[in-house]
N, CA, C and O of each residue as an XYZ file, in Angstrom:
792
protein
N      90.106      7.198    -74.343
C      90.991      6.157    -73.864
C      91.886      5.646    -74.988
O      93.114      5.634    -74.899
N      91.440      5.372    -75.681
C      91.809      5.219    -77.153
C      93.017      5.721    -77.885
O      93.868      5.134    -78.553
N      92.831      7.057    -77.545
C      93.874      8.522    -77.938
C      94.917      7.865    -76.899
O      96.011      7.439    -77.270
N      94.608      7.836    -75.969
C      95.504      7.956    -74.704
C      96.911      6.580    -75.005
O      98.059      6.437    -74.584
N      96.132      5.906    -75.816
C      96.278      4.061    -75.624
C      97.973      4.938    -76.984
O      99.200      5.037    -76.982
N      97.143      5.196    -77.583
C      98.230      5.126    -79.151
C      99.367      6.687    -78.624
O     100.597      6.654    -78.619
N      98.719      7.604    -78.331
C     100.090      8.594    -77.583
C     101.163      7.642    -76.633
O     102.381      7.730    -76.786
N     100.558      6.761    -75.674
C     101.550      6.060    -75.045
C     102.723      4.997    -75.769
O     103.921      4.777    -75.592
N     101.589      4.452    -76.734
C     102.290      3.905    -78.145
C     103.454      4.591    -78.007
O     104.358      4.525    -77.174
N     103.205      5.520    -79.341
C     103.924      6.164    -80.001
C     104.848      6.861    -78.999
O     105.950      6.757    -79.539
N     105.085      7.761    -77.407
C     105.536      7.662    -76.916
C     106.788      6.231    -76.382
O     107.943      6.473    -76.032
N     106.407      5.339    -76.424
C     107.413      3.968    -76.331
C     108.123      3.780    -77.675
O     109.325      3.517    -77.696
N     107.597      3.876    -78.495
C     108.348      4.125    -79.482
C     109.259      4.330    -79.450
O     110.265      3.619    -79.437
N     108.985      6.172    -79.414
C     110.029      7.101    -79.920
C     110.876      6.535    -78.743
O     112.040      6.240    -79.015
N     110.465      6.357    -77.542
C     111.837      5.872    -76.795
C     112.645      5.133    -76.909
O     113.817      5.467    -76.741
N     112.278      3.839    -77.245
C     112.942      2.756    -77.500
C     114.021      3.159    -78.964
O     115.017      2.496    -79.253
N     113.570      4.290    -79.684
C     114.242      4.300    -81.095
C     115.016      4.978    -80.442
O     116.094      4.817    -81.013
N     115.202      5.804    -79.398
C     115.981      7.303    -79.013
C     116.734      5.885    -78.440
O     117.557      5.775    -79.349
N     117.002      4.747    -77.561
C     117.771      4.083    -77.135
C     118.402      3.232    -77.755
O     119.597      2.958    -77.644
N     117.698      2.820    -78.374
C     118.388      2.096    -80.103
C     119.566      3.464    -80.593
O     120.692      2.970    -80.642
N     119.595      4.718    -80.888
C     120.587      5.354    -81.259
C     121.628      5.302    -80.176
O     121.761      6.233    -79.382
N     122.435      4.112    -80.136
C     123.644      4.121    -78.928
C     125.231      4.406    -79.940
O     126.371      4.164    -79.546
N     124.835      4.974    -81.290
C     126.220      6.022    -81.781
C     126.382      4.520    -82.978
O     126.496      4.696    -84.191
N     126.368      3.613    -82.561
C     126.784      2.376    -84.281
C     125.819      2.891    -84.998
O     125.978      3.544    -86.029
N     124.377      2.506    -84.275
C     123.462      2.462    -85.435
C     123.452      3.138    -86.296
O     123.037      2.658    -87.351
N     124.004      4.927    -86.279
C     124.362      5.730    -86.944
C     125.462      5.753    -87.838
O     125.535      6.526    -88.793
N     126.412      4.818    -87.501
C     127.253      4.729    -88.032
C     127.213      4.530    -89.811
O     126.727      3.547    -90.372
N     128.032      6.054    -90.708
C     127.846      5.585    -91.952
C     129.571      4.743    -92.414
O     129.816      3.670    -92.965
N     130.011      5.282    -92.148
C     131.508      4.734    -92.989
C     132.686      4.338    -92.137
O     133.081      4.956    -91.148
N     133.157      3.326    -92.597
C     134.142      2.399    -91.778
C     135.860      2.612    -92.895
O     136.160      2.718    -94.084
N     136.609      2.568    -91.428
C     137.915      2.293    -92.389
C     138.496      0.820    -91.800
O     137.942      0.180    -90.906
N     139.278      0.570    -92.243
C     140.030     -0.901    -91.769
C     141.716     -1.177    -92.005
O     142.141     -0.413    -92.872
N     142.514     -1.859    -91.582
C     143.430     -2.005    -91.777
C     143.750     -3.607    -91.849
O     143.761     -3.854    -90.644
N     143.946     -4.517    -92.324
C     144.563     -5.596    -92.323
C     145.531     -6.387    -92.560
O     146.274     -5.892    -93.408
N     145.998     -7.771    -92.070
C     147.491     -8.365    -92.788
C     146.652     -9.998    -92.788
O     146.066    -10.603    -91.891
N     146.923    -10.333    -94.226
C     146.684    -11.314    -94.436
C     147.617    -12.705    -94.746
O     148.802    -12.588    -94.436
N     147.278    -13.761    -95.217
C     148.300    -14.655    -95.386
C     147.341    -15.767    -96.612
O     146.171    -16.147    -96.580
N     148.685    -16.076    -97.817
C     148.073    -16.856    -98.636
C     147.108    -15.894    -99.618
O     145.893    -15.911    -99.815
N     147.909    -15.262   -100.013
C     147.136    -14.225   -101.170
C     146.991    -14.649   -102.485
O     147.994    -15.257   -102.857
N     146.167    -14.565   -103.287
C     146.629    -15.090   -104.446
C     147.819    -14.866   -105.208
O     148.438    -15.728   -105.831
N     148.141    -13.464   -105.101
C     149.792    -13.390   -105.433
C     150.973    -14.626   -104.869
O     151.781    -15.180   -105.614
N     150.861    -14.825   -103.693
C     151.544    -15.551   -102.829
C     151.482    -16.910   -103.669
O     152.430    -17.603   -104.038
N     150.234    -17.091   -103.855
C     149.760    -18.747   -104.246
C     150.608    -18.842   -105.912
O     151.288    -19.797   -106.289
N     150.359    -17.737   -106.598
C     150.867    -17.557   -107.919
C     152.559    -17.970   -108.179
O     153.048    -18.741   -109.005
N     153.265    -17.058   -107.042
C     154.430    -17.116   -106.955
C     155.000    -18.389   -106.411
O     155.987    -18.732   -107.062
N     154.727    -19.132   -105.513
C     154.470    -20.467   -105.486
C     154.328    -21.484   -106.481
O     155.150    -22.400   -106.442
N     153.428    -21.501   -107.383
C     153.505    -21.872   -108.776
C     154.915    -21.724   -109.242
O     155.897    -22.463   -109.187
N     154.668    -20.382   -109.779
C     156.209    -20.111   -110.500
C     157.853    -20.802   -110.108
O     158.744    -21.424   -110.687
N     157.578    -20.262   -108.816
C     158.684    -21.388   -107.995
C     159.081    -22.850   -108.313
O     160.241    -23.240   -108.442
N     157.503    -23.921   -108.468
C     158.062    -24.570   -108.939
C     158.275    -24.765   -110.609
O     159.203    -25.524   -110.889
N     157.733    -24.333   -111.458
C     157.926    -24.052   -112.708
C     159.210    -23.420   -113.106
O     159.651    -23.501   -114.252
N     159.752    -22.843   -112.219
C     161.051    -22.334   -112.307
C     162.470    -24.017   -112.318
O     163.293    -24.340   -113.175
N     162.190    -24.529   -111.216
C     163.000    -25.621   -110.993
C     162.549    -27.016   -111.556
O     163.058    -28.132   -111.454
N     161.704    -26.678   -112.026
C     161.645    -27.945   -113.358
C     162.341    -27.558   -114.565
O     162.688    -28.418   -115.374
N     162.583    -26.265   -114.758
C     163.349    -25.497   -116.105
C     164.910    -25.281   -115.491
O     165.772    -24.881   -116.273
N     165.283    -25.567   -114.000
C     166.759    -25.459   -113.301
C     166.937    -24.590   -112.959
O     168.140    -24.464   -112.728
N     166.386    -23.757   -112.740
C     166.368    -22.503   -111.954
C     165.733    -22.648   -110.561
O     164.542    -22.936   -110.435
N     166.696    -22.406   -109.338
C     167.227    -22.586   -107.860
C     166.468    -21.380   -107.431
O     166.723    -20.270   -107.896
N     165.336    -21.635   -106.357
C     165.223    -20.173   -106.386
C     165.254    -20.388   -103.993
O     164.435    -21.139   -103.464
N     165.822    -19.952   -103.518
C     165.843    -20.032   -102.166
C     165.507    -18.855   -101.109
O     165.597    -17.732   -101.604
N     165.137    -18.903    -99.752
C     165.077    -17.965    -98.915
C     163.677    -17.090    -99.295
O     163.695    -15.918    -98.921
N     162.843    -17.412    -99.785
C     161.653    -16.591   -100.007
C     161.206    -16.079    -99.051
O     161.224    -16.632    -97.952
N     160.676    -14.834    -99.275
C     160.236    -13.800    -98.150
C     158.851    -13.111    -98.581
O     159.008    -12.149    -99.333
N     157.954    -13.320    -98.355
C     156.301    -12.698    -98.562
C     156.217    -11.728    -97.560
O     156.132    -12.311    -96.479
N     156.201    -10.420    -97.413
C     155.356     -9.715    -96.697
C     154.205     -9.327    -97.677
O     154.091     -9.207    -98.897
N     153.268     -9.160    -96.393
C     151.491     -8.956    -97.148
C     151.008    -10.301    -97.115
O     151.457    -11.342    -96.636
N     149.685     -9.922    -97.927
C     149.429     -8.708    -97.949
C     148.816     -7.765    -96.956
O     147.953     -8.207    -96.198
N     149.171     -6.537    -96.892
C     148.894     -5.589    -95.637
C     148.061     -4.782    -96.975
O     148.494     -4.534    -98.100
N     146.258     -4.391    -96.172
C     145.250     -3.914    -97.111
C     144.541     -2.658    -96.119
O     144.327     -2.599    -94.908
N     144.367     -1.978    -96.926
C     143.356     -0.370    -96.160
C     142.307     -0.563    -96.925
O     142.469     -1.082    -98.030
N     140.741     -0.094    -96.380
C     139.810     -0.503    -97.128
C     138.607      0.555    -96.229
O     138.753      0.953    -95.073
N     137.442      0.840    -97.135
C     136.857      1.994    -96.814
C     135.237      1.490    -97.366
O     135.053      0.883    -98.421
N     134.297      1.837    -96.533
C     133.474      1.835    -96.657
C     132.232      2.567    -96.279
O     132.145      2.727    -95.061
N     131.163      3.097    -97.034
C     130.292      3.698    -97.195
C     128.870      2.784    -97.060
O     128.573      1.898    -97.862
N     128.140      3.129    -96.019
C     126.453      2.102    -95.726
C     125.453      2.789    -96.326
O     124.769      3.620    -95.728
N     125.317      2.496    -97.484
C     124.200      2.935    -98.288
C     122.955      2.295    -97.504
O     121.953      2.997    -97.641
N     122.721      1.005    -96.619
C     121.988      0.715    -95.662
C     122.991      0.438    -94.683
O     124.217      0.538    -94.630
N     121.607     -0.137    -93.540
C     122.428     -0.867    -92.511
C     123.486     -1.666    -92.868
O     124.682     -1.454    -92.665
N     122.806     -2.884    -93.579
C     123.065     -4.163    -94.044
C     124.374     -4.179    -95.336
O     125.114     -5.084    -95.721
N     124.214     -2.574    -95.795
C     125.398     -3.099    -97.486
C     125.904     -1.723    -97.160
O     125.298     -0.799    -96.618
N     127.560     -1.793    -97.749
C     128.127     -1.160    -97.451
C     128.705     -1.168    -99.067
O     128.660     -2.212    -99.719
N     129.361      0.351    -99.761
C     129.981     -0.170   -101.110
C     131.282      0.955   -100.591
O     131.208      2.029    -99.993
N     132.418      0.207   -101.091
C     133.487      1.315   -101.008
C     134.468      0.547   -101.929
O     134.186      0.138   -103.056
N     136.104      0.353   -101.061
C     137.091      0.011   -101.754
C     137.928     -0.409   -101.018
O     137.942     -0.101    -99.827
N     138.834     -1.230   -101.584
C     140.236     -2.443   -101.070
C     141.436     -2.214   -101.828
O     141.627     -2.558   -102.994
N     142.545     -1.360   -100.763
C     143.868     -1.046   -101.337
C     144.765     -2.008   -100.845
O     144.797     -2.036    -99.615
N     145.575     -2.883   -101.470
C     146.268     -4.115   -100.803
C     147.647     -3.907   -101.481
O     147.759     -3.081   -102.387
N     148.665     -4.623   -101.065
C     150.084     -4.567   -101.555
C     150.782     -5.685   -100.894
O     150.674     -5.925    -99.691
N     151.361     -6.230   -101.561
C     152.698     -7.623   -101.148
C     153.663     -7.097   -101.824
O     153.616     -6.137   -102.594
N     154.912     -8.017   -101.394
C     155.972     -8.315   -101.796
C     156.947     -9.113   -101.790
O     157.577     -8.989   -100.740
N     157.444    -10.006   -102.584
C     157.800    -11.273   -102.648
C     159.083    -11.510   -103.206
O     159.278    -11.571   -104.420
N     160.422    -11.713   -101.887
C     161.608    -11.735   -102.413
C     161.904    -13.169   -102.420
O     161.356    -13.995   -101.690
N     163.122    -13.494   -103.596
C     163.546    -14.623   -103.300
C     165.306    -14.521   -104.075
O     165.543    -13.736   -104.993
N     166.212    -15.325   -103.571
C     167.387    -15.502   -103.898
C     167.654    -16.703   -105.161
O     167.642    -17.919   -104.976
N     167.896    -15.996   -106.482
C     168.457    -16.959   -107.297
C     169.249    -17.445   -107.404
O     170.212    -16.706   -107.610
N     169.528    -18.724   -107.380
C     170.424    -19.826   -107.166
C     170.843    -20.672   -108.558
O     170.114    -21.139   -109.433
N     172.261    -20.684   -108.423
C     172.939    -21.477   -109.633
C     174.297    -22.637   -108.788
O     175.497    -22.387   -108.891
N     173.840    -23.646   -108.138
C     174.374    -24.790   -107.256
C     174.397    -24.481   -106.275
O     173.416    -24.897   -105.659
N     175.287    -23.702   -105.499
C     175.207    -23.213   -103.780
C     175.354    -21.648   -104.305
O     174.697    -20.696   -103.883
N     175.987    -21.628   -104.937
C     176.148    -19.734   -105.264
C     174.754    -19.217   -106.125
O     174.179    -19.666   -107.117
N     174.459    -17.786   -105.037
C     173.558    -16.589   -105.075
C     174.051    -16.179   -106.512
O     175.216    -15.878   -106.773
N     173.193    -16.203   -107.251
C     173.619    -14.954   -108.777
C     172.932    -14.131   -108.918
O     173.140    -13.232   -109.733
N     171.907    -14.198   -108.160
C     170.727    -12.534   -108.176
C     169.816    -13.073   -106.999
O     169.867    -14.039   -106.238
N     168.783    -11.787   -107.243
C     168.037    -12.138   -106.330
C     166.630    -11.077   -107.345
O     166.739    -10.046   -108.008
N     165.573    -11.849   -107.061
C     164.068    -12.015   -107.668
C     163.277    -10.859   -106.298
O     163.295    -11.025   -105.079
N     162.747     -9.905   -106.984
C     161.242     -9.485   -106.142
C     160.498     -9.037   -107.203
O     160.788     -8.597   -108.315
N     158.777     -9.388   -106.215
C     157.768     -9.181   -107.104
C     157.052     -8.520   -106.084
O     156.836     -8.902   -104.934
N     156.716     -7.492   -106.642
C     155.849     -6.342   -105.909
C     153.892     -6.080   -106.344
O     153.677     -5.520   -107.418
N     153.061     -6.363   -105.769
C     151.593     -6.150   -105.869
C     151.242     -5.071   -105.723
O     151.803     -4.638   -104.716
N     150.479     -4.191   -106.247
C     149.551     -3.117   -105.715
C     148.298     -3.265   -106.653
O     148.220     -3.159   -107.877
N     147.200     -3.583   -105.567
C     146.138     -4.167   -105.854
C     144.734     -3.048   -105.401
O     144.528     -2.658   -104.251
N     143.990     -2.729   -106.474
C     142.596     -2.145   -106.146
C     141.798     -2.423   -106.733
O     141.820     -2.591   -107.952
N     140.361     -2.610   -105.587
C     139.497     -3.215   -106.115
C     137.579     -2.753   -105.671
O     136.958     -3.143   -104.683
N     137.215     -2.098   -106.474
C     136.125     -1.833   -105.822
C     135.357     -2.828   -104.978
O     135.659     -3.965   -105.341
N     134.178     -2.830   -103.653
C     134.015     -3.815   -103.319
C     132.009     -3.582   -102.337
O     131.211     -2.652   -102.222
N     132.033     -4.270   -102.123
C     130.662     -4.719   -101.262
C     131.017     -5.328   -100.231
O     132.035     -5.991   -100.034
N     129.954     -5.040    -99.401
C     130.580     -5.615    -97.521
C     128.754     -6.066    -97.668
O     127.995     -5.547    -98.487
N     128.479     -6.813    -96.963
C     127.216     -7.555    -96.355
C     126.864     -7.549    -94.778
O     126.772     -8.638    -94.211
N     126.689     -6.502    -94.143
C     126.889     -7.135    -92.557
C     125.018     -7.947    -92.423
O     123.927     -7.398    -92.577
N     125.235     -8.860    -92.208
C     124.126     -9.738    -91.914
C     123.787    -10.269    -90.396
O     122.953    -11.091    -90.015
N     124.926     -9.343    -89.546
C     124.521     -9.627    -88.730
C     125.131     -8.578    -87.673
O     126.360     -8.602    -87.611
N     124.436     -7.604    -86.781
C     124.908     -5.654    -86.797
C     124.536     -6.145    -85.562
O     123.409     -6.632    -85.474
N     125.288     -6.115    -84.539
C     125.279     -5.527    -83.301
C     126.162     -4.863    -82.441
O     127.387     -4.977    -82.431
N     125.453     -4.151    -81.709
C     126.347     -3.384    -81.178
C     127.895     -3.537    -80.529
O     128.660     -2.598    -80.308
N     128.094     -4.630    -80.338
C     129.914     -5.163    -79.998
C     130.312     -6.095    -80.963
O     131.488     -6.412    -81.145
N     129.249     -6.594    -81.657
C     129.518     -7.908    -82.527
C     129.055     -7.732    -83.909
O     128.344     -6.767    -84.187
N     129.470     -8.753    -84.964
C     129.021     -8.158    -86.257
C     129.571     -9.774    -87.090
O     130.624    -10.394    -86.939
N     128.509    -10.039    -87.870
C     129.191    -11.014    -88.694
C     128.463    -10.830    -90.107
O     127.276    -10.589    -90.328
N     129.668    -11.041    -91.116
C     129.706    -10.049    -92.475
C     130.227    -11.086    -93.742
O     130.934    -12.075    -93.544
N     129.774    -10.689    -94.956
C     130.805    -11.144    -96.394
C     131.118    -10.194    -97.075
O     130.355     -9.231    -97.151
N     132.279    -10.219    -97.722
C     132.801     -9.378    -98.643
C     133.296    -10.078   -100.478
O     133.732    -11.103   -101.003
N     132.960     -9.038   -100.746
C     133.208     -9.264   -102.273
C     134.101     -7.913   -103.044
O     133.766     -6.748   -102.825
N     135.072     -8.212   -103.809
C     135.606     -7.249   -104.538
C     136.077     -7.831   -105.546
O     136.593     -8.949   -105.546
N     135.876     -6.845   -106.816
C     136.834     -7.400   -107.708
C     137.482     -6.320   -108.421
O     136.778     -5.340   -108.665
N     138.940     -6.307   -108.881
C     139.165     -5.221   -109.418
C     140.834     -5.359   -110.356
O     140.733     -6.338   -111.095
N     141.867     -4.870   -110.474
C     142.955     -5.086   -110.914
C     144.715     -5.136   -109.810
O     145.076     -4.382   -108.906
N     145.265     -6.086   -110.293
C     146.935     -5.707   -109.657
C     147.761     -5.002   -110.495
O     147.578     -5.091   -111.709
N     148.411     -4.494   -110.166
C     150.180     -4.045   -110.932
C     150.959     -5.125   -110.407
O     151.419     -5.237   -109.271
N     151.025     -5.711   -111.139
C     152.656     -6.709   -110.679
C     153.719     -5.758   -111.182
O     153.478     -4.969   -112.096
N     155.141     -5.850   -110.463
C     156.043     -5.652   -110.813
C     157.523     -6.702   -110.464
O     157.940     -6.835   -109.314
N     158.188     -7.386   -111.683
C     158.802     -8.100   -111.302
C     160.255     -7.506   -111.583
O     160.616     -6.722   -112.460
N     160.939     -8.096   -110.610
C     162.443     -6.883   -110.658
C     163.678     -8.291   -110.570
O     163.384     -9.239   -109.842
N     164.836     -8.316   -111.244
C     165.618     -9.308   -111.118
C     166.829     -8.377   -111.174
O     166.971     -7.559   -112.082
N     167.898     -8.569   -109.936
C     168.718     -8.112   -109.969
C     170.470     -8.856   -109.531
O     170.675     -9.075   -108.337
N     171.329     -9.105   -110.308
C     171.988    -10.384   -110.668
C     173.218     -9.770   -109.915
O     173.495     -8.582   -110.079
N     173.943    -10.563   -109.105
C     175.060    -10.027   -108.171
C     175.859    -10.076   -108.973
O     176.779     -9.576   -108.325
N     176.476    -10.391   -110.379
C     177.576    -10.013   -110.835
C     177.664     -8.520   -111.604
O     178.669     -7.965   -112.047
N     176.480     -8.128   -111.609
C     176.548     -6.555   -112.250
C     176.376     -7.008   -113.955
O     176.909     -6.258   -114.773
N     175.730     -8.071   -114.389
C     176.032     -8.106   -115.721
C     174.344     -7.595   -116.347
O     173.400     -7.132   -115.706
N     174.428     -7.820   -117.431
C     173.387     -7.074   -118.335
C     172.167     -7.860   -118.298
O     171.193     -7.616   -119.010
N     172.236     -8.806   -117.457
C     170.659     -9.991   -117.098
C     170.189     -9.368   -116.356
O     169.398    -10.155   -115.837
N     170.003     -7.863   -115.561
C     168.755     -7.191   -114.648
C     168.250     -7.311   -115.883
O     168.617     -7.515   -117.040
N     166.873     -7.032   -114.981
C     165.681     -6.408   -115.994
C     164.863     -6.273   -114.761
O     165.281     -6.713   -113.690
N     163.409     -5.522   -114.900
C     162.236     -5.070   -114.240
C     161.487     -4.783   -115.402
O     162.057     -4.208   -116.328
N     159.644     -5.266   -115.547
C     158.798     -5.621   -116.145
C     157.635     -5.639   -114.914
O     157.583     -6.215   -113.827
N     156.510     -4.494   -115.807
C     155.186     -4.755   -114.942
C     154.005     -5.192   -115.670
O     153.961     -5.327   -116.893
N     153.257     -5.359   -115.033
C     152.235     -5.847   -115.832
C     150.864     -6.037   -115.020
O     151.090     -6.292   -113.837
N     149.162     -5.964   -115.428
C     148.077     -5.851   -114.963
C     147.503     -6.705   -115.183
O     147.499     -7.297   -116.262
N     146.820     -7.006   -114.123
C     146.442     -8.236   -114.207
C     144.840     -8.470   -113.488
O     145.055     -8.216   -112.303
N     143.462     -8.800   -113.610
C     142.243     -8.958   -113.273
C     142.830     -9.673   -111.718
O     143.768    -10.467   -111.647
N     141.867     -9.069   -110.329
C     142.493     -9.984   -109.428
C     141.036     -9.807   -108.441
O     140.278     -8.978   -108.946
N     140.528    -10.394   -107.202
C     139.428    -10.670   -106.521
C     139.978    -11.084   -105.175
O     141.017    -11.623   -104.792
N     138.520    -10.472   -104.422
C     138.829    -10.969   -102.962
C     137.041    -11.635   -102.504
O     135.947    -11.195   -102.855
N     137.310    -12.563   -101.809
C     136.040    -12.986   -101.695
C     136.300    -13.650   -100.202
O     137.199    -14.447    -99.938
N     135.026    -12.994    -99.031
C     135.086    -13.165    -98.156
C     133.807    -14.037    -97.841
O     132.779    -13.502    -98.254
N     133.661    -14.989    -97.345
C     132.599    -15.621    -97.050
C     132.319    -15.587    -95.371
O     131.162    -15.554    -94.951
N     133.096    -15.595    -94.759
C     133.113    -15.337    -93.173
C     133.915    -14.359    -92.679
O     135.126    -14.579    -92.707
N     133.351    -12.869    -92.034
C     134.011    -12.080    -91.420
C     133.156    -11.896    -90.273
O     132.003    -11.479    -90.383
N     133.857    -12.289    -88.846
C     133.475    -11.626    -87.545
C     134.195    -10.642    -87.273
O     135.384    -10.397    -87.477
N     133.173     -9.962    -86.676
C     133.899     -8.449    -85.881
C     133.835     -8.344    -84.565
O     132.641     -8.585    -84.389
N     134.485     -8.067    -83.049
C     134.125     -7.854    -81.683
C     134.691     -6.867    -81.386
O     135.666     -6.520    -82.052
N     134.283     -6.163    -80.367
C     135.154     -5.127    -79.700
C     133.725     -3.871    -79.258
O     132.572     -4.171    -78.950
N     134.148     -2.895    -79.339
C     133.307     -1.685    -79.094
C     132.729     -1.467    -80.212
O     133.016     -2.083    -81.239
N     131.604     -0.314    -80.116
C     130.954      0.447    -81.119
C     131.307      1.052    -82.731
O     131.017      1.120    -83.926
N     132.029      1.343    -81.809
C     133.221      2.265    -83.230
C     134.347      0.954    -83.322
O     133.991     -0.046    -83.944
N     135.436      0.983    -82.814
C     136.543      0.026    -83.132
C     136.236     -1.310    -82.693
O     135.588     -1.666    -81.709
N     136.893     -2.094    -83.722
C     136.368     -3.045    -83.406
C     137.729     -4.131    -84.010
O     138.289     -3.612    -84.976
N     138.146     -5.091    -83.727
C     138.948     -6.631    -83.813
C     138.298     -7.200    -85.301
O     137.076     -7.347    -85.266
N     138.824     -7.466    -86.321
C     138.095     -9.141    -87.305
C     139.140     -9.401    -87.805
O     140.292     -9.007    -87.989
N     138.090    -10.566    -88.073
C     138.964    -12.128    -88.896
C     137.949    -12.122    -89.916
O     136.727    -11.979    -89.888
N     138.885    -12.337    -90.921
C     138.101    -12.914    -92.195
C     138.516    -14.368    -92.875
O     139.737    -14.488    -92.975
N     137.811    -15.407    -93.322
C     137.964    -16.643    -93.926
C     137.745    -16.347    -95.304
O     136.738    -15.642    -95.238
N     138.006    -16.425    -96.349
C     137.712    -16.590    -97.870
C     139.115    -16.802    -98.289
O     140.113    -17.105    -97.636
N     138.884    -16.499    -99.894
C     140.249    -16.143   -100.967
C     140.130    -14.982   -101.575
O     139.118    -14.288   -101.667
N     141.202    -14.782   -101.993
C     141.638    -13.502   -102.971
C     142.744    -12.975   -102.748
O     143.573    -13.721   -102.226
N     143.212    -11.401   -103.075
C     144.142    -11.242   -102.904
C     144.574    -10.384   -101.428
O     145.573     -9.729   -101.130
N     143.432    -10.699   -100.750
C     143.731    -10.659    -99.194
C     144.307    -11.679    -98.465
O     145.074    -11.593    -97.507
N     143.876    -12.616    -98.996
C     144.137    -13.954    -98.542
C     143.149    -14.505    -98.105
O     142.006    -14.072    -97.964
N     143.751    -15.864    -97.795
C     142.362    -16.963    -97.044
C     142.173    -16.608    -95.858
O     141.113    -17.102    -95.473
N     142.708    -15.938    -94.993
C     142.514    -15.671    -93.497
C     143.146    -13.999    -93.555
O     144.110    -13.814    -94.298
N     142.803    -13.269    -93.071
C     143.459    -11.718    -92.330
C     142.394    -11.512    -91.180
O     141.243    -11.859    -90.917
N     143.512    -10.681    -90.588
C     142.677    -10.126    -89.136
C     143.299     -9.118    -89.567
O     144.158     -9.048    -90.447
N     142.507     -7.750    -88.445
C     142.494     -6.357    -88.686
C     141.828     -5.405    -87.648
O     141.394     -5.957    -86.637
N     141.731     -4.496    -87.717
C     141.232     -3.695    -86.779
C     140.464     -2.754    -87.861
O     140.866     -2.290    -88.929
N     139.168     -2.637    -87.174
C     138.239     -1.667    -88.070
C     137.672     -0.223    -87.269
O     137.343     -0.220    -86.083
N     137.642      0.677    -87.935
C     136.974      1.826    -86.973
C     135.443      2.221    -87.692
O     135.296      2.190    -88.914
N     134.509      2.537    -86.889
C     133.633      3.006    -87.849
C     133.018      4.495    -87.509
O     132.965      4.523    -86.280
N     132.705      5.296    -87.840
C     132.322      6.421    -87.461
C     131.172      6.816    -88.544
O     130.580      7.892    -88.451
């Protein structure tokens, strides 16, 4: 009876594990796409802005796209994931000397950063997660002056930069799935995105 008791066991088991494999649980590696807002670049250039017009320099019409980030990950477990965060902005603005344009300012990001994902919370339509990365930018700053005179210049430079996610939900299906993320860095304080995982 005994025998009989633990084959039925182990029979429920294996079933319940064979139904537990509904294609996530398997899931090793995720890609993602996102657009964020309030990047640290963003926040930086902001600064500068006003540091610029305390020294009289007009700067108007600013334009941030990004940052827009691709990001990849590998589940060494369920629970931790280690991969990487490719991000990029770009940040125009019109230099101003009284009402007249005399150039115009962009600053360009390309940002990578190795990283860690946390999902702490794995289910099958739903998922709630933190992220951590830290790694380097390329700034590139480009000034280009509407009279054609010898004040262009372009200058890059590297710089230590981080993304830190403290709240990411995920919804949708198995594989693809909808998130939002809350933290800072150079994703920003908020991005949403679409993730696939396979």
């Amino acid at each position: 009876m005994k025998k009989y008791f633990v084959m039925v066991a182990v029979a429920m088991m294996t079933a319940m594990n064979v139904n537990a494999q509904n294609g996530y649980d398997e899931t090793k590696h995720e890609v993602a796409i996102s657009y964020g807002i309030d990047s640290n670049s963003q926040i930086i250039d902001a600064f500068e802005e006003i540091g610029g017009a305390i020294f009289g320099a007009k700067l108007e019409n600013e334009k941030f796209f990004g940052p827009i980030s691709a990001e990849y990950f590998y589940h060494v477990k369920n629970w931790l994931g280690v991969g990487g965060i490719l991000a990029y902005g770009v940040n125009t603005q019109d230099v101003m000397s009284g009402s007249d344009k005399i150039g115009e300012s962009k600053n360009s990001y390309l940002t990578l950063m190795p990283a860690v994902k946390f999902d702490w919370l794995r289910k099958k339509n739903f998922g709630m997660y933190s992220k951590l990365a830290v790694g380097a930018t390329l700034r590139n700053e480009k000034y280009d002056s509407s009279n054609n005179s010898n004040n262009d210049y372009s200058e890059s430079e590297v710089h230590m930069n981080w993304q830190v996610s403290l709240l990411g939900i995920e919804a949708g299906g198995p594989t693809i799935r909808g998130f939002l993320e809350l933290g800072t860095g150079e994703q920003g304080i908020a991005l949403i995105g679409l993730r696939y995982k396979f």
